[in-house]
N, C-alpha and C positions, 0 to 999 in steps of 0.2 A: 521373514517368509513372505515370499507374492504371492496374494490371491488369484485363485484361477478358476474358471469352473467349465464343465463340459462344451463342448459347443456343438460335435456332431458324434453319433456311433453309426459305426460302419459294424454290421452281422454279413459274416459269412459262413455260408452253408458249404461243411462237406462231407460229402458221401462216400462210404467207404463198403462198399457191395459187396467183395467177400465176405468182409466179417458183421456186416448188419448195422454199422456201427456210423451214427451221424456224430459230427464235431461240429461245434460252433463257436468261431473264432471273434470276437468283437473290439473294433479297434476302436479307442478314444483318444479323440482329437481335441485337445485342451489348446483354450488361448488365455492369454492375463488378462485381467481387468484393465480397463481402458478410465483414464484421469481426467475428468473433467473440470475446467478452471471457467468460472461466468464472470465475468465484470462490467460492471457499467457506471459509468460518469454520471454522476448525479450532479456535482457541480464543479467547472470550473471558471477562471474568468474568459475562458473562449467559448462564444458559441456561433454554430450555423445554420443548425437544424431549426425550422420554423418549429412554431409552438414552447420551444424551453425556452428557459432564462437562465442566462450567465449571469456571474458576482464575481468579487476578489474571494474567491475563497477554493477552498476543493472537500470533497467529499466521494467514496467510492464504496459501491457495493460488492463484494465477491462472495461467491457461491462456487464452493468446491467437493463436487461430489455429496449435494445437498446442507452441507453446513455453511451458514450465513453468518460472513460479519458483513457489519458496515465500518469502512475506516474515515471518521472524521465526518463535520456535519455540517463544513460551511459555516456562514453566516447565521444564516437560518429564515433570508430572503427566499431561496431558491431552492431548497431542499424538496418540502412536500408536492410544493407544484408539480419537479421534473421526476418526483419517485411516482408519481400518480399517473405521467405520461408513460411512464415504462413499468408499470403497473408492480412496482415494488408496493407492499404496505409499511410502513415504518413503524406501525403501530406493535406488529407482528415480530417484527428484528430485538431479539435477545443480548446479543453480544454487538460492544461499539466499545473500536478503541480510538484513543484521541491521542494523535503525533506530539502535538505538544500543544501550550497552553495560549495558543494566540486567538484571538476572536471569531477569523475568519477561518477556524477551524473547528469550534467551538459550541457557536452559536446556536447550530440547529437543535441541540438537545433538546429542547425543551417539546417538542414534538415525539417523543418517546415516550412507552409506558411505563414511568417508574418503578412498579413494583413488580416489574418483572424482568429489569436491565441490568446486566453486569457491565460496567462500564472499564477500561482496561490503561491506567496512566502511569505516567511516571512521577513519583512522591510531590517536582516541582511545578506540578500542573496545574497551581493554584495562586502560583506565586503571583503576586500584581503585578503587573508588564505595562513597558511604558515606549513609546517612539519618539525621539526629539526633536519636533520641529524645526525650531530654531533656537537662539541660545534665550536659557530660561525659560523654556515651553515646550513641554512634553504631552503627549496624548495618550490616553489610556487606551491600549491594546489589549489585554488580558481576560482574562475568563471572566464574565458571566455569573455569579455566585445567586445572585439576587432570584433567579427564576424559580418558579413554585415546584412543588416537590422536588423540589434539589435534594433534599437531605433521604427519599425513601428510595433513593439508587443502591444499588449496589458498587460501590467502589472498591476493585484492586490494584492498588496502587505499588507498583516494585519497579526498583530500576534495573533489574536485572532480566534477562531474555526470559517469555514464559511460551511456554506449549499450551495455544489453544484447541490442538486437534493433532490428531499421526503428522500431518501436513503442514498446518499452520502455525504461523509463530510470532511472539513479536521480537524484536531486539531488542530492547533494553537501553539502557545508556550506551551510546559511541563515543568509543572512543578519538580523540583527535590526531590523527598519529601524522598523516600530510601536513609537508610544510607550505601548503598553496592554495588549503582552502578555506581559512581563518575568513568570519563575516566582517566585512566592514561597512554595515548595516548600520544605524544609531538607534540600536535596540540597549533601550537600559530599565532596570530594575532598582530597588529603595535598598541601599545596605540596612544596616545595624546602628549606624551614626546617623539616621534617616537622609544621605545622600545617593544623591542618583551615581550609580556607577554603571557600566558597561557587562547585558545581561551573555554570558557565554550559552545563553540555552539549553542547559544541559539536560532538559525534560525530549527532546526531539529523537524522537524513534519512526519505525519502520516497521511493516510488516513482511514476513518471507514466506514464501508459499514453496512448500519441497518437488519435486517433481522428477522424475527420471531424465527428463534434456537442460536439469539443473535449474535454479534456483529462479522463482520470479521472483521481484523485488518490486513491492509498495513504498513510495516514498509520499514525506505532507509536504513538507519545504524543502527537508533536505539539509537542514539550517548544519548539521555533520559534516556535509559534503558528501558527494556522493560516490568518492574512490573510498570515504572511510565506512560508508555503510554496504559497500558491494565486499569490504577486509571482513567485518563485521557480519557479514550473513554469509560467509567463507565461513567463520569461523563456527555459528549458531549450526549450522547444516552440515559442514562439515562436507563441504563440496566446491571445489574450487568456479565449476561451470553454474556460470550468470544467461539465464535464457531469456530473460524479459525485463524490463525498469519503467515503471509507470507512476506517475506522477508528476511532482512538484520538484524544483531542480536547486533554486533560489543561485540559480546564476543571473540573476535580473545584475547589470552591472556589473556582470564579472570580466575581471582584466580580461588584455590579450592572453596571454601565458597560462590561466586558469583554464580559459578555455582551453587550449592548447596542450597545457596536459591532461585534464579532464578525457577530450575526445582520443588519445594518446591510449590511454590507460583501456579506456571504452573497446579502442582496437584489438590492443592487447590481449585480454581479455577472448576476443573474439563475440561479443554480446551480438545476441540475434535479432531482439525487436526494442526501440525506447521509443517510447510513448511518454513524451516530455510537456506540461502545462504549467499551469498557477504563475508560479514566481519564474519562469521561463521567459524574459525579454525578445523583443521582437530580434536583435540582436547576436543574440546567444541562439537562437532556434535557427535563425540564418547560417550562421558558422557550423552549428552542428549539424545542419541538412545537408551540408555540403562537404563536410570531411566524412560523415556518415553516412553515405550513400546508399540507400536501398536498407536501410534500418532502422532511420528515424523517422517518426509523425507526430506532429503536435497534435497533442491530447484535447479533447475539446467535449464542452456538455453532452450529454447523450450519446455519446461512443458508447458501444456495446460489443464487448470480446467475449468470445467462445474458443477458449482454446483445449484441445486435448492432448494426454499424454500418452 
């Protein structure tokens, strides 16, 4: 059912002078509710605007029709700073979910009030993460566990899609179903035989925001690929139409052909606005400005969207 509610009454008066007899007609003129989507960049590694600070990281606030999450928190260099310029409280923020388990998505928690935070991951969000320098030398990328009141969070941790609101949502594990967009990244993780092996990420989610001109789509890295999370919140929504994709792309280094299909699919599709940042190569933002013509922008700190539905 749409909500609706009055907007104007029109009274008419009429008079019926033989028989004495007034009628009064009143007509109502009903409109829908109108959908308000707020967002703003708290961090990415682009910035222009004097006063913020950019990092490798991203982090985004959305407010939809007064319900706030924050998705992801940075490093946790630049978080409080650019919430204080854009007069977010973070102190205030309830709900924070985390894409997946990498630092520079990470990090800022520790500027949240614990015992009053639900935090929203996927089971392997904890897993120790590792980047390989060179051979025999890897660097610890992964979560954070050490910071004080870590433990009086509220954690829900599912890998399956969950409903935070009528509107909001997160995805869950994606699936990999493209044969184009595998990382070839040197992200690896500590098997069972304590060897490093090659981490598939499989904690990396999305969030999808419902809307009547179809689906916006939150992404951190992207590390799924981003044909499998626009299949993937097809499927959570149950709406073929993609109105928005904002975020993180992790096309840093992505071949010819990836791009190629990628921006292919993007057409297809018919997508309205991508707001592309974080792992987005100077490269890759190139090719996409230019096959995407009048629908793409790099994402950048202190961007702030007002969109409605």
């Amino acid at each position: 059912m749409v909500s609706r509610f009055c907007d104007d009454i029109y009274f008419t008066i009429i008079f019926d002078i033989k028989y004495l007899n007034i009628m009064i007609k009143i007509n109502l003129v009903f409109k829908e509710f109108s959908m308000n989507v707020k967002i703003s960049v708290l961090v990415d590694d682009r910035v222009t605007k004097s006063s913020f600070i950019g990092e490798h990281g991203l982090s985004i606030y959305i407010n939809v029709d007064g319900y706030e999450v924050l998705f992801d928190t940075g490093q946790g260099m630049a978080l409080k700073h650019n919430a204080d310029i854009l007069g977010i409280k973070l102190a205030q923020i309830k709900t924070l979910v985390l894409s997946h388990g990498h630092y520079d998505h990470t990090g800022g928690i520790k500027f949240f009030n614990p015992n009053d935070l639900t935090v929203y991951a996927h089971p392997d969000i904890f897993k120790p993460r590792f980047k390989k320098i060179k051979k025999g030398e890897y660097k610890n990328i992964g979560f954070d566990r050490t910071q004080d009141k870590f433990d009086k969070i509220n954690w829900v941790l599912d890998q399956n899609p969950v409903s935070l609101s009528d509107n909001v949502f997160i995805s869950g594990k994606v699936d990999r179903i493209t044969g184009f967009e595998e990382s070839t990244e040197p992200f690896y993780i500590i098997n069972s035989q304590n060897r490093y092996e090659k981490d598939p990420i499989d904690d990396d989610q999305s969030l999808f925001i419902k809307t009547k001109l179809g689906t916006v789509i939150i992404t951190g890295c992207a590390h799924s690929g981003l044909v499998n999370i626009i299949n993937k919140a097809k499927s959570v929504i149950n709406d073929d139409r993609v109105y928005c994709i904002l975020g993180g792309t992790h096309l840093i280094k992505a071949s010819k052909d990836r791009l190629r299909l990628t921006a292919d699919y993007l057409k297809k599709i018919k997508l309205k606005n991508f707001y592309a940042g974080h792992c987005t190569d100077f490269n890759a933002a190139c090719y996409l400005k230019n096959e995407l013509n009048g629908i793409f922008c790099p994402l950048e700190t202190g961007m702030e969207l007002s969109l409605d539905f």
